[in-house]
Structure formats: structure tokens, C-alpha cells
C-alpha positions as CSV (number, residue, x, y, z in Angstrom):
1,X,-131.7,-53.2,73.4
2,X,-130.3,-51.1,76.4
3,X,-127.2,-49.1,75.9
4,X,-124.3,-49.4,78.4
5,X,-124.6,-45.7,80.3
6,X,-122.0,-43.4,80.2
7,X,-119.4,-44.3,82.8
8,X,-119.2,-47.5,85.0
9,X,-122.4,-48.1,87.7
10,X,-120.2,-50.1,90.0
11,X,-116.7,-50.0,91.1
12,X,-115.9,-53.2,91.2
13,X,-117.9,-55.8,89.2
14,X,-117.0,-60.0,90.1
15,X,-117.7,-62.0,87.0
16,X,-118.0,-65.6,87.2
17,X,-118.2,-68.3,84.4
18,X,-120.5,-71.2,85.7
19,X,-121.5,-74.0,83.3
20,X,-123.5,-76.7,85.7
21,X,-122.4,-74.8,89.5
22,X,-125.4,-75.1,91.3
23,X,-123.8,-77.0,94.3
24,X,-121.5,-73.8,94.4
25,X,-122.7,-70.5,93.3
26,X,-124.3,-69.5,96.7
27,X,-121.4,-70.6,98.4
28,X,-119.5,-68.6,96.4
29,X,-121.5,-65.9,96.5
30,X,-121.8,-66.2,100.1
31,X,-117.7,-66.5,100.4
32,X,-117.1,-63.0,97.7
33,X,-119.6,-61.4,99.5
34,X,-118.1,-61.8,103.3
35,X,-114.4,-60.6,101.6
36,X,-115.6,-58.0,100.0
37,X,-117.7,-56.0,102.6
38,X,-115.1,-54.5,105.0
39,X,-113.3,-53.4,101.9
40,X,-115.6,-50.3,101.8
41,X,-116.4,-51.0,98.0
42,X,-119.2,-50.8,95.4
43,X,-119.7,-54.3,93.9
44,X,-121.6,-56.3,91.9
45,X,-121.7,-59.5,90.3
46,X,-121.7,-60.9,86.7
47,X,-122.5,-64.7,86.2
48,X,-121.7,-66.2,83.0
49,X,-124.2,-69.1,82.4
50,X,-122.8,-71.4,80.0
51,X,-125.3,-73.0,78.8
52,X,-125.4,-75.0,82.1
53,X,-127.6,-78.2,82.3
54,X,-128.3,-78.1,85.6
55,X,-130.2,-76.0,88.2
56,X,-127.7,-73.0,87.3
57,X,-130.4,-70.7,86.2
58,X,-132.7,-71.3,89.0
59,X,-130.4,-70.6,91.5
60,X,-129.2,-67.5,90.5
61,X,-132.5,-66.2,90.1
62,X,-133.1,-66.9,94.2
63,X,-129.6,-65.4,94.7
64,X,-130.8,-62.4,92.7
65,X,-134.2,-62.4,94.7
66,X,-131.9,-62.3,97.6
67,X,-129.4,-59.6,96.7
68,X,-130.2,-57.2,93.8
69,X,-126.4,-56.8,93.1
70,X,-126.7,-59.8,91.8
71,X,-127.0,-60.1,88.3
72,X,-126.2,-62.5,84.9
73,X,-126.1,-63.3,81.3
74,X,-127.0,-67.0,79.5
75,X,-125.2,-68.1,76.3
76,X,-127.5,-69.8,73.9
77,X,-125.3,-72.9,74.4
78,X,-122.0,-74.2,76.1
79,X,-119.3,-72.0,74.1
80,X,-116.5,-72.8,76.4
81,X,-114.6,-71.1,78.9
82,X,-112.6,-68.8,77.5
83,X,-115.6,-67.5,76.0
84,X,-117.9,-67.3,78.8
85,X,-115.0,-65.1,80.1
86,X,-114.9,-63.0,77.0
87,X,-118.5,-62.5,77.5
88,X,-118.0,-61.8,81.2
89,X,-115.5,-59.0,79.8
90,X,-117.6,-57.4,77.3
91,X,-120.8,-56.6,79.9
92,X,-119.1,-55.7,82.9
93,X,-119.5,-52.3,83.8
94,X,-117.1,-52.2,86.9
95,X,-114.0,-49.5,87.4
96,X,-112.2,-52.6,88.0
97,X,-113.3,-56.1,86.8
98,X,-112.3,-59.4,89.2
99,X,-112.2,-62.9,86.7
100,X,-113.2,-65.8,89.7
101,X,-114.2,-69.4,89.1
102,X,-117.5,-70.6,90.4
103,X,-116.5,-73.9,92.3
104,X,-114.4,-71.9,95.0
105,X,-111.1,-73.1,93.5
106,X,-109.9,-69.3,93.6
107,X,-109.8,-68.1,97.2
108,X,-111.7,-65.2,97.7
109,X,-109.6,-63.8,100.7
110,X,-107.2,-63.1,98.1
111,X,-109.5,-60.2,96.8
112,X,-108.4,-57.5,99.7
113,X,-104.9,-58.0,98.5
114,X,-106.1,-57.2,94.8
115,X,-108.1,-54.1,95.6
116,X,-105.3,-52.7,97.5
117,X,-102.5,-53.2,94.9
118,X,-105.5,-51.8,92.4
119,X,-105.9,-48.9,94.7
120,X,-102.3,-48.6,94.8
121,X,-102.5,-47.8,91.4
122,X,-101.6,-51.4,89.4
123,X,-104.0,-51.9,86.0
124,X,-104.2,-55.7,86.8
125,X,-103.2,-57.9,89.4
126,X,-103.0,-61.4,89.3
127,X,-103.1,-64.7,91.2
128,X,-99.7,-66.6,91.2
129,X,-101.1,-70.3,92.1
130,X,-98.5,-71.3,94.7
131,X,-100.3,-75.0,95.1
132,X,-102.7,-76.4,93.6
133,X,-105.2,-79.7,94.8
134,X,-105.3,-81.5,91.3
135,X,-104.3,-85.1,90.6
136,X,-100.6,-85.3,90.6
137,X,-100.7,-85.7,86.4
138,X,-102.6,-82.7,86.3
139,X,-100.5,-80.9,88.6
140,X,-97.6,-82.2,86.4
141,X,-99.4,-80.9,83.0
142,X,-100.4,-77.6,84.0
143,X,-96.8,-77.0,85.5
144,X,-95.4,-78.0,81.8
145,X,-97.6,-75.9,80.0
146,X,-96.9,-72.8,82.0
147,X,-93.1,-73.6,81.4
148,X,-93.4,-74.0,78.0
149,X,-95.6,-70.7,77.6
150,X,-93.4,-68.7,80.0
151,X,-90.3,-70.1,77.1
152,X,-92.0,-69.7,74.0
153,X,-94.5,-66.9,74.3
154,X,-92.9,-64.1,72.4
155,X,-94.9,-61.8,75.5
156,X,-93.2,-62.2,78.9
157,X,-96.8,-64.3,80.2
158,X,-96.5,-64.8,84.4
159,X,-95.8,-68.3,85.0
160,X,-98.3,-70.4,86.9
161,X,-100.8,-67.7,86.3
162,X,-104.8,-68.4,85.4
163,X,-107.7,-66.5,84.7
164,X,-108.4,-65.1,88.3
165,X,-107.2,-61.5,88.7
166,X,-108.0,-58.1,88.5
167,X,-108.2,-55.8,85.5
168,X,-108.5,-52.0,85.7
169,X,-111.4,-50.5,83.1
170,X,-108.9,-49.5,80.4
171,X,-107.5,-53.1,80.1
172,X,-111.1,-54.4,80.0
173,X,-111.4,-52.3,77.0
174,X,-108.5,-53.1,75.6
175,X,-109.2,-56.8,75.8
176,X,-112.6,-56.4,74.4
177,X,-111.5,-54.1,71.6
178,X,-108.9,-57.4,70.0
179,X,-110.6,-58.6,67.6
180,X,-109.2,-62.2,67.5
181,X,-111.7,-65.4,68.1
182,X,-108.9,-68.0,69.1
183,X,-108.6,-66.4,72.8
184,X,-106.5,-66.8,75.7
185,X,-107.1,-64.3,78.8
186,X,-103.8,-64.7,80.2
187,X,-101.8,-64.2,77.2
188,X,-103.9,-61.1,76.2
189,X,-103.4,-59.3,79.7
190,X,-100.3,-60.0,79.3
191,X,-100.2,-58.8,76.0
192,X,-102.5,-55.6,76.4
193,X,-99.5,-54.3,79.4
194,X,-99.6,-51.6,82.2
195,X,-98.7,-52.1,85.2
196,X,-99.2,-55.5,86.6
197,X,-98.3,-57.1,89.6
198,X,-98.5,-60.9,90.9
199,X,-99.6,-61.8,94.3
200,X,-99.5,-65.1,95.5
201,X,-102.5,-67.3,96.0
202,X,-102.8,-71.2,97.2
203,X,-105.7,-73.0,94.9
204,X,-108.0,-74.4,96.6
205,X,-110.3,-77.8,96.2
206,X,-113.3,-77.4,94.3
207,X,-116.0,-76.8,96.7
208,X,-118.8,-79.6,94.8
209,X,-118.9,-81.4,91.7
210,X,-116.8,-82.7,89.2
211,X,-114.4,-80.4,87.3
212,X,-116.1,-79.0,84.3
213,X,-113.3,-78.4,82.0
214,X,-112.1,-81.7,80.2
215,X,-108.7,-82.9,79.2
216,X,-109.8,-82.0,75.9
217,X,-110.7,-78.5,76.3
218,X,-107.5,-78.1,78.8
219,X,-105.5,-79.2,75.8
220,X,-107.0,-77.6,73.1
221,X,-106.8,-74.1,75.6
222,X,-103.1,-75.2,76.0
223,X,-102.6,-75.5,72.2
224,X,-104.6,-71.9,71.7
225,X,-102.1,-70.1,74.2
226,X,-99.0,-71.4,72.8
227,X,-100.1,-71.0,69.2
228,X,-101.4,-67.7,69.6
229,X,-98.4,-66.0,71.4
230,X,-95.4,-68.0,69.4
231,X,-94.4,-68.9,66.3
232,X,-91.5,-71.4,68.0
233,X,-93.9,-74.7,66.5
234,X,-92.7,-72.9,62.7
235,X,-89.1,-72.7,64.0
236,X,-88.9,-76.0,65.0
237,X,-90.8,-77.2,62.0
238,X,-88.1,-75.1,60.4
239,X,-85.0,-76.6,62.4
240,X,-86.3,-79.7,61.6
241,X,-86.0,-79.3,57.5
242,X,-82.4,-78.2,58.7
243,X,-81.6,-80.9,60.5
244,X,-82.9,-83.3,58.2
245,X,-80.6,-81.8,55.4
246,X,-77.8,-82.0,57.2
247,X,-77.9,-85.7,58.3
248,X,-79.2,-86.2,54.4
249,X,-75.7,-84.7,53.2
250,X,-73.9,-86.7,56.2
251,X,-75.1,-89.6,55.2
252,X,-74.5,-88.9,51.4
253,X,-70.7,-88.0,52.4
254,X,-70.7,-91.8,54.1
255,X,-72.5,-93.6,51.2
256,X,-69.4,-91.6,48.7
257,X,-67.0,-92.9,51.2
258,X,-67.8,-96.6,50.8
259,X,-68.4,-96.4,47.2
260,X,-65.0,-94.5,46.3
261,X,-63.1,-95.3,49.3
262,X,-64.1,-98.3,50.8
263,X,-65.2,-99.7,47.6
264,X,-67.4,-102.1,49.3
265,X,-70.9,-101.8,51.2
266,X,-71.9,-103.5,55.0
267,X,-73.9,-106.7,54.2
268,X,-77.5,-105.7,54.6
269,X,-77.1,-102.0,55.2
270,X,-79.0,-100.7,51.7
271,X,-82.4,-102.1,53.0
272,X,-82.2,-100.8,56.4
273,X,-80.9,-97.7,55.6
274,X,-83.8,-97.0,53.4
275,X,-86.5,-98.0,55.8
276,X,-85.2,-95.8,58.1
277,X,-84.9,-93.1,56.1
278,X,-88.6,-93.4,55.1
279,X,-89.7,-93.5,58.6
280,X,-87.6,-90.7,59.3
281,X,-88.2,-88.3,56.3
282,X,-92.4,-89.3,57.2
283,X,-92.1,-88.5,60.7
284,X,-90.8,-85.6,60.1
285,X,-93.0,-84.0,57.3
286,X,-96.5,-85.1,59.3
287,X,-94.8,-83.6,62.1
288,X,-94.3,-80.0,60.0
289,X,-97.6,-80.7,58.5
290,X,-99.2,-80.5,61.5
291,X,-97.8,-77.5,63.0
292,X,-98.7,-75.8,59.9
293,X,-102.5,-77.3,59.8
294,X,-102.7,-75.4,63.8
295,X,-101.7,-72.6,62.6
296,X,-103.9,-72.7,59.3
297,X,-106.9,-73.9,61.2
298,X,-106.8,-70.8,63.5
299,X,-106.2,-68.6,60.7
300,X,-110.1,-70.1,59.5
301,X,-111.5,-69.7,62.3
302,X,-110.7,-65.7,62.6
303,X,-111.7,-65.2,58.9
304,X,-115.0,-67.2,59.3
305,X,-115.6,-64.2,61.3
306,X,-118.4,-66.3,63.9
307,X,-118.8,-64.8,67.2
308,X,-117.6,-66.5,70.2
309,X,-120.4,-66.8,72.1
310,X,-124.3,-65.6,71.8
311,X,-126.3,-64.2,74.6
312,X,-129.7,-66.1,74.8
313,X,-131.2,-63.8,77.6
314,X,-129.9,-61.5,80.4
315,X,-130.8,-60.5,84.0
316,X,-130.1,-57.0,85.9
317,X,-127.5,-56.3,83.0
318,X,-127.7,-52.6,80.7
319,X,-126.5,-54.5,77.5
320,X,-123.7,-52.6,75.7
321,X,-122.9,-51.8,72.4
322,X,-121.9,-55.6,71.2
323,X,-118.4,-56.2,69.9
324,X,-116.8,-58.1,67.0
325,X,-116.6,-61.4,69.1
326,X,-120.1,-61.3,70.2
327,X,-124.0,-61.6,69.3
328,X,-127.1,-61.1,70.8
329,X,-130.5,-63.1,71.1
330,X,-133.7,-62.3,73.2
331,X,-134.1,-60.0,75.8
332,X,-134.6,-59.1,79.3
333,X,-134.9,-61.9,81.9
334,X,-135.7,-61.3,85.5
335,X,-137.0,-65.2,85.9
């Protein structure tokens, strides 16, 4: 295995995740390219094949017959895309390190912007989606997760802000440096700190295909970012057992009343009170019970200790030193 050399080869390196892109990747590499050139740069790119299905690995190795800069990784399987991008993150070798979707969704004329504000002197700068050309329900889901993660997350994380941006080399290092499996990128940049700035960005169609991240994994990437950066699911759980205490002793205090009081009870009102009591008291205990369970089940995952993703073979890329979160198999692949 290669080591990573001593300091960076390229000054910017463009890492894409691509799990089944092969209708997009050379426009996309076509599109990067054309923004980047009058930016009097040094770039490269890093593809993340995620155990795509498709043509993926073919095309890329024409695109890297075509231009040498060029250059990719393939996990062993499809790990997901918050671990492609970890994986993008631990072999880029880039001063400065630019997190892009394959399928053209982020607009690379929004890249000039980024360099200058990194040039400028910011450690990462990120794309604030000001539209976006999903289904009006997704539209609607994404902008109620980024509320509730803007409210909850005990970090101040950019609302309506994804994974594209641009991260200086010591926040690269810091990200790859935390050891934690459960991960997600916009929560730990925001996390890590420095100087960050937003710059606004329209989202754009995807350029072919169908999307490759499904409700599922949108959810389950939803439930990682708000369970990783708040603990507000335990104070509600908490609230809850409150709450449910105080309406007990309320309704104790009415029960006294009609007994001592009153001394009579409303026709019917033992049975009904009961059953809703029941469906009350179980509601709320499966409700704490599975708050705690998220919490517990992420807590096995980081002490199972697996890494996020393996490497299966490589192209073009000096292998570095591998970190907690990552493993190895194979070798050298120029296809």
C-alpha cells in the first residue's frame, strides 16, 4: 500500500459519490471542468463508486483515459452516502476539498464563488439551496427537517444546507480524525467550526436517472442528524413522564373530589376512564421506548467498532494511512 506524500498534490481536489451515474458522470465532469478552468487552479477529481451496478466503472475509466486528473476509489459494496463521502474525505489530497453530487443537482457555476470566499480566507463554504426541483412532499420534508435540525441541534447547523461545499485541509482532517460511525457531514462541519460562510445556490434537476437515495435512507440520514447533534428526543421523552404525572395527580385530585365531595360517580365514567388511561399511559411509554432504542442502537453501532465503508480497488489515488472508520481490500486499478 502507497502512503499519502507529504503535503497535498493538488490544490483543489472535487470528490463525487456516484452509486449507478453513468448517464451523468461525463456530464458532470464536462460541467466541473468548464467552471473550473478560468479559475487559474490545480484540480483533480475523486469519484466515490458505491458499489454502483451499472456502467459506473467503465465510464470513469474512459474519462480517466481521457483526462489523467481524473481519478477514483470502489467500495466493496453500496455503504451509503454518507459513507461514500466519508470515504471521499479520507483520500483526498486537495488544499481545499469540494463535496459535489454526480447527477448535476449542485450547480457547478457556483464553484468560482467558493474558491474566492476560500481564497478570501473562509475554512469552508457552503451551498445555501435557495430552490429546489423535488416533488412538492419532498420539498415539504426536507424543509421540515432542516427546521427541526436548525431548532434542536445543540451546534448552530446552516439551515437548508447539504453536503455540497468547500472544506479547507485542516477541516478535512478534522472530519476524518472523529471517530464516530453514525455520520452526518453537515452537522460535523458544522461541528468541527472556523470560519464558514454560506453562499446561495438554486438546486438544480437531476441531469438523468432516477434519484438514488430512497425515502428510507433520507429518513434514516434525517434520524442520524438529529440524534447525533441533540438530545431534545430524551427531553421530550422526559417532559412527557412530567406531563403524564401531572395529569395522573389531576385526575387523582378529581376522582377525591367525587368520592368525598360529590359523593357520587358519572354513570359510565370508571370504564372509560380506564381505557383511556391505558391507551394513554402505552402510548406514551412505546413512545419513550423508542427514543431511547435510537439512541441505544447508535450507541451499538459505534462500539461494534465496523468501518464504514471498505475500498475494493482504486485508480490514480496514493492511498493514505487508513483511519478508524475505514478498511482496505485489493490494490491498484487502472482498468
Amino acid at each position: 500500500m502507497e502512503s499519502r506524500p507529504a503535503a497535498p498534490r493538488h490544490e483543489l481536489c472535487v470528490v463525487a459519490p456516484a452509486f449507478n451515474e453513468e448517464a451523468n458522470l461525463e456530464r458532470f465532469w464536462s460541467e466541473v471542468s468548464s467552471a473550473l478552468a478560468p479559475l487559474d487552479v490545480d484540480y483533480a477529481f475523486l469519484f466515490v463508486d458505491d458499489g454502483s451496478r451499472d456502467r459506473t466503472p467503465q465510464v470513469l475509466a474512459a474519462l480517466r483515459a481521457r483526462d489523467p486528473r481524473v481519478r477514483w476509489i470502489r467500495l466493496a459494496r453500496n455503504f451509503g452516502l454518507q459513507s461514500a463521502l466519508t470515504a471521499g474525505l479520507a483520500h483526498s489530497d486537495g488544499d481545499a476539498t469540494v463535496i459535489m453530487d454526480a447527477d448535476l443537482q449542485d450547480d457547478p457555476n457556483a464553484l468560482a464563488a467558493m474558491v474566492a470566499e476560500w481564497r478570501a480566507g473562509a475554512d469552508v463554504v457552503y451551498a445555501v439551496r435557495t430552490s429546489r426541483r423535488e416533488h412538492v412532499v419532498k420539498r415539504a420534508l426536507f424543509a421540515i427537517f432542516h427546521r427541526m435540525m436548525a431548532a434542536m441541534a445543540e451546534v448552530p447547523v446552516p439551515r437548508d444546507a447539504g453536503s455540497f461545499a468547500l472544506y479547507s485541509r485542516r477541516v478535512v482532517d478534522h472530519i476524518n480524525a472523529l471517530p464516530e460511525r453514525n455520520r452526518y457531514l453537515p452537522g460535523l462541519r458544522a461541528w468541527v467550526g472556523f470560519r464558514q460562510v454560506g453562499i446561495p445556490v438554486a438546486r438544480r434537476e437531476r441531469h438523468a436517472g432516477r434519484p438514488a437515495q430512497s425515502l428510507h435512507r433520507l429518513v434514516s440520514l434525517a434520524l442520524d442528524g438529529i440524534l447525533s447533534f441533540s438530545k431534545a428526543p430524551l427531553r421530550v421523552a422526559s417532559l412527557l413522564g412530567v406531563t403524564v404525572t401531572l395529569l395522573s395527580f389531576g385526575g387523582l385530585l378529581v376522582v377525591a373530589y367525587w368520592r368525598f365531595i360529590q359523593r357520587s360517580f358519572p354513570s359510565g365514567v370508571g370504564q372509560a376512564t380506564i381505557a383511556l388511561a391505558l391507551f394513554f399511559l402505552g402510548g406514551v411509554q412505546l413512545l419513550v421506548l423508542g427514543a431511547v432504542g435510537e439512541y441505544l442502537g447508535r450507541v451499538y453501532d459505534e462500539v461494534k467498532r465496523r468501518p464504514n465503508y471498505i475500498v475494493s480497488d482504486w485508480c490514480g489515488e496514493p492511498m493514505s494511512e487508513m483511519p478508524a472508520h475505514a478498511a482496505v481490500e485489493g490494490g491498484r486499478d487502472e482498468l
